[in-house]
N, C-alpha and C positions, 0 to 999 in steps of 0.2 A: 496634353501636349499642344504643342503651337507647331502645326506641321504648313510648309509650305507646298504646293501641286502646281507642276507646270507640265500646260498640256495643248496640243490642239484645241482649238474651239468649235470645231466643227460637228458635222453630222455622223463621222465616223466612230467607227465600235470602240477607238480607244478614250475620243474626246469624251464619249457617254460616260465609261466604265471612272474615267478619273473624277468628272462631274459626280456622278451619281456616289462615288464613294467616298467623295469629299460631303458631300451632305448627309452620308450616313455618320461618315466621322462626328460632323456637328449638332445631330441630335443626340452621340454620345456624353455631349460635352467636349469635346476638345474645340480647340481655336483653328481655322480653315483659310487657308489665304491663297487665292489663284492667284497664278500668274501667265497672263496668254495677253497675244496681241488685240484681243474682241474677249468680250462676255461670252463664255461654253454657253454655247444653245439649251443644255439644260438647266443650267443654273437657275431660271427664272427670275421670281423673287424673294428666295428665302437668304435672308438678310440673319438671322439668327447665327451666330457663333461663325459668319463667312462675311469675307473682305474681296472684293475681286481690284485686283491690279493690272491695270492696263499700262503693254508695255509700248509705250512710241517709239514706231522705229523713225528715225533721224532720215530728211531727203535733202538730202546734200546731192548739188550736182557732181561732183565729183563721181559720185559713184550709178556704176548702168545699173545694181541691183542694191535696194535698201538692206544697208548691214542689219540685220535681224538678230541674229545671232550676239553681236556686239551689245545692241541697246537690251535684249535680254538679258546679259551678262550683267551689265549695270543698273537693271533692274532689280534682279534679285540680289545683288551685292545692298541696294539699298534696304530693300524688304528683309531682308535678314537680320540686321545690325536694329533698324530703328524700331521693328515687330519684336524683335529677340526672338526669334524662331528657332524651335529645337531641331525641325531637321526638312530636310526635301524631301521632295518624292515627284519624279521626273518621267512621264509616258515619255517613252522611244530614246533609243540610243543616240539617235541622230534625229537633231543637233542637240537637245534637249541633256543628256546626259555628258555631253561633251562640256555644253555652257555652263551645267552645274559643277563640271571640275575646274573650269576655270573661276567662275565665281570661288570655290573653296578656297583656291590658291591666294585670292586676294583677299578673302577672309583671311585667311592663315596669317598674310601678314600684317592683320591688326590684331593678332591674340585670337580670333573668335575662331570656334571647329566646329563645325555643322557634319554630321552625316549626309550621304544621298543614298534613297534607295529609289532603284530604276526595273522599271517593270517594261518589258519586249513585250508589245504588242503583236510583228508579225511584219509589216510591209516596212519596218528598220531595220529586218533581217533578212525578210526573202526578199524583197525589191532593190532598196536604196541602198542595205548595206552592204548587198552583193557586188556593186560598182565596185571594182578593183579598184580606182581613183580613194573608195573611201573606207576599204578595209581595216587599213591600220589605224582610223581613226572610230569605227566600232570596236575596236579588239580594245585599242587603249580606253574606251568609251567605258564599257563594260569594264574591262579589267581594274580601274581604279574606282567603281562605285562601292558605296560600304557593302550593299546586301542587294542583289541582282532577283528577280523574279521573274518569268515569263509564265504566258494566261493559259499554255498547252502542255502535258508531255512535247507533243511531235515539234511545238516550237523551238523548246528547251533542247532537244537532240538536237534537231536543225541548225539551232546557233552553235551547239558544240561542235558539229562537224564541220560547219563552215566556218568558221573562225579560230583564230589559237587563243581560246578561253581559261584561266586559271583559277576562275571564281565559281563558288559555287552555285546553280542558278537553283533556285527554288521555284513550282510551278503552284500558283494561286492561280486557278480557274477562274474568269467571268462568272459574274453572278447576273442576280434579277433583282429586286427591288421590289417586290409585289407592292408593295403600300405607293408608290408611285405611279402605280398604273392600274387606268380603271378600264378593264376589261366587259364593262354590263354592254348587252347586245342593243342597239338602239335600231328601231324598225325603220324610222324611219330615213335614215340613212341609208338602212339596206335597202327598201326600196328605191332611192333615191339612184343606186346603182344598179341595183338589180327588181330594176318594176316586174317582172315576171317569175319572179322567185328563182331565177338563176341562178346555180353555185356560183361563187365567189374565187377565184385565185387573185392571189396578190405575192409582188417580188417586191424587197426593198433595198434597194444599195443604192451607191455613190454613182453608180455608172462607168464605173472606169472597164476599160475590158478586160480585167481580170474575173470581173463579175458574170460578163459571155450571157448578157442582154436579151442578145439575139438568140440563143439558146432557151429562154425563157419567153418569148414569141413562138416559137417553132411546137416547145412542148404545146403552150395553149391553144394553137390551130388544131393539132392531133386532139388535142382533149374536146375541143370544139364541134369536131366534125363527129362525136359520138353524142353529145348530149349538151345543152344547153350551158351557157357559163359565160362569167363575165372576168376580166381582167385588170387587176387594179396597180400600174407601175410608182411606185412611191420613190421619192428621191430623184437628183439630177446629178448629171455630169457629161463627160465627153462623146458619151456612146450614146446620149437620150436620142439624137438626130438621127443616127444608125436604126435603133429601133423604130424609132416613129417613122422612117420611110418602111423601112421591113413591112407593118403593119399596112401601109398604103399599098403593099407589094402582094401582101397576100389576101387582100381584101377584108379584114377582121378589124377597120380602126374602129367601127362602129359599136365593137364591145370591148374596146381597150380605151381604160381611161388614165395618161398622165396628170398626174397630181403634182410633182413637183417636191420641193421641201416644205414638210407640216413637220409640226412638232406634237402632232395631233395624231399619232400612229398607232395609240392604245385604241380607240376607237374604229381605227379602219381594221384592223387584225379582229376584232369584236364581232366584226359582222362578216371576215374573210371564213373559208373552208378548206384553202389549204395553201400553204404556203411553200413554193419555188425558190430555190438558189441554187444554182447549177455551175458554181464558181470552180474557175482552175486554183484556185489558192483561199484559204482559210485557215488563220492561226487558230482560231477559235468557233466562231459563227455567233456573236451573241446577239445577231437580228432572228439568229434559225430560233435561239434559245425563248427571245420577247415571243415568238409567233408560236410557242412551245409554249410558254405559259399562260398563254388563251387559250388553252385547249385545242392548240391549231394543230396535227397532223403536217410534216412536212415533205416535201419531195426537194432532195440533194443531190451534189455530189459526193462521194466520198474522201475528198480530198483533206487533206493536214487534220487538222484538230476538230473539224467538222463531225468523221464517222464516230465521235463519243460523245457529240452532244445528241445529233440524229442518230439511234439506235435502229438499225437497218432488221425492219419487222416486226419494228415494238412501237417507236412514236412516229414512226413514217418509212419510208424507203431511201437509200442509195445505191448511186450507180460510178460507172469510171464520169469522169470529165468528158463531155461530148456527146454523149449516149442519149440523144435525144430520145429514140427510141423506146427505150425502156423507163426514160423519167415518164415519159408520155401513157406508156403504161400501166405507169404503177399511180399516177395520179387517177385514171381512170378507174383501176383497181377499187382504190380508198373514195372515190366520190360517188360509185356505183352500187355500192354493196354498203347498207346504211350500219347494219351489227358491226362488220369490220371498223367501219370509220368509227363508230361509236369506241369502239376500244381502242383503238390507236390513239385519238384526240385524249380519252380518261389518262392512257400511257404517256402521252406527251405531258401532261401538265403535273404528275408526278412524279416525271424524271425533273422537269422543271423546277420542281421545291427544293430538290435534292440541289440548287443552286440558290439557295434563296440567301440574301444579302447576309442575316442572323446568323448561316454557316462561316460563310467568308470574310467579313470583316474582324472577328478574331485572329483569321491568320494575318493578316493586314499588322495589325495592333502586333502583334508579335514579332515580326518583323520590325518595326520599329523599335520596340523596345533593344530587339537583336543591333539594330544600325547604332542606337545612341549609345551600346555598351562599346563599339569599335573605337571612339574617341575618347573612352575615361583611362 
């Protein structure tokens, strides 16, 4: 198949999950064509059986915000007819699945019918598509794509009750990728952070406050004040500044280290001991999932699609949203007691297979075949 993917290019769990699955597609064999406005951060260099298309958006002064959504539009109108692409597949309702029915439309009227399947990731349904301004343009979103998916049960309910949906959504879980990630322990970077053989915690998000940063500072001081350990923040965003005074606030920046964006995170989870996310929202968690298959034990919230990938007393602990308290210690819990952690880390990287790329990308492919039979 000559399948086209349009997606964010970012650091985010959906730009990874479309990246990453486009290069599974193309050591299948199929034909793989991005469409985003930058190169997806994963994508690297694997140039085999993949095209990446970048899409310019147009700065016309005329306009205070560059039409995005337009020059995508006219983007993949191109990349479809001159690739002869058998069909889309679009992360996020909004604007991405919106631009892929308008694109259809103007296929349609040169004879050409592409399918779109569009997979909900999570902050196009509980964030942006919650904006009453732009409800009826998810619902219509959704409702005219060939074959719908979202990555959670709890996502899939969530859009059905928040929206007037007619289509049926099918849920394909996140997956992992193991061949893509090299997990081997390397010493000398754990020294490097931890010169006195310090346990390791490490958090990795966007930073937005949904993530609740500062919640993940607060546990590490409680974890702190019982036993030695170091703190490893990976990623940036709006809230990084919030934390890093926090840390100035409670006197611990000296074992908290901002990293920033690597694309280098199999090796930092390599040498972590337990991994933090204490988010008020999670369609998924597939950073809890990455720090899951290092053998990492995690400490969560329980919130959306999170308490099925963290198995609460089997690959690590959850708590409600806020609960500092108890994330505090049950990280203590698992970092003190080495048999426990020994078996939670075995449990985490076992529930982790049960996600391995070899399951999921079958459902994927079936789907598609599902979308190209809605046009014949």
């Amino acid at each position: 198949m000559k399948i086209g993917i349009v997606c964010y290019p970012t650091f985010g769990g959906s730009g990874i999950v479309a990246t990453e699955l486009g290069k599974a597609l193309a050591d299948k064999g199929h034909e793989v064509h991005f469409v985003a406005y930058r190169q997806p951060v994963r994508l690297n260099d694997q140039v085999n059986n993949i095209v990446f298309h970048e899409v310019r958006v147009a700065d016309y002064p005329l306009f205070e915000y560059p039409p995005y959504e337009l020059s995508l539009a006219c983007k993949l109108l191109d990349v479809v007819k001159y690739e002869k692409l058998d069909l889309l597949h679009v992360h996020y309702a909004i604007p991405h699945a919106y631009v892929a029915y308008l694109t259809k439309q103007m296929l349609a009227e040169e004879g050409i019918h592409i399918p779109v399947v569009t997979t909900l990731h999570g902050t196009d349904i509980t964030l942006v598509g919650k904006s009453p301004a732009l409800i009826p343009a998810v619902n219509f979103s959704i409702n005219h794509s060939n074959v719908v998916t979202a990555v959670s049960k709890h996502l899939r309910e969530e859009t059905l009750n928040c929206f007037s949906i007619r289509k049926e959504i099918k849920v394909i879980p996140n997956f992992i990728d193991f061949d893509l990630h090299n997990y081997t322990f390397d010493k000398d970077l754990h020294m490097n952070y931890a010169p006195n053989r310090e346990k390791i915690m490490i958090h990795i998000s966007n930073f937005r406050p949904v993530k609740r940063v500062a919640d993940v500072i607060r546990v590490f001081v409680n974890v702190r004040d019982k036993m030695p350990v170091k703190l490893l923040m990976v990623g940036d965003g709006p809230q990084r500044e919030v934390a890093e005074y926090l840390c100035r606030d409670m006197g611990c920046s000296d074992d908290v280290k901002f990293l920033g964006k690597t694309q280098d995170v199999s090796r930092l989870l390599a040498i972590s001991d337990l991994f933090v996310l204490p988010s008020e929202k999670e369609s998924f968690g597939l950073v809890a999932l990455e720090a899951m298959a290092a053998g990492i034990p995690v400490v969560s919230s329980n919130t959306g699609g999170l308490a099925h990938v963290n198995i609460n007393g089997v690959t690590g602990y959850t708590s409600e949203v806020g609960d500092v308290a108890k994330m505090s210690n049950d990280a203590i819990s698992l970092l003190s007691d080495k048999g426990k952690y020994n078996d939670f880390a075995q449990n985490a990287l076992s529930v982790a297979k049960e996600y391995d790329i070899c399951k999921i990308l079958p459902l994927y492919e079936a789907v598609y075949r599902e979308a190209l039979e809605t046009i014949k």
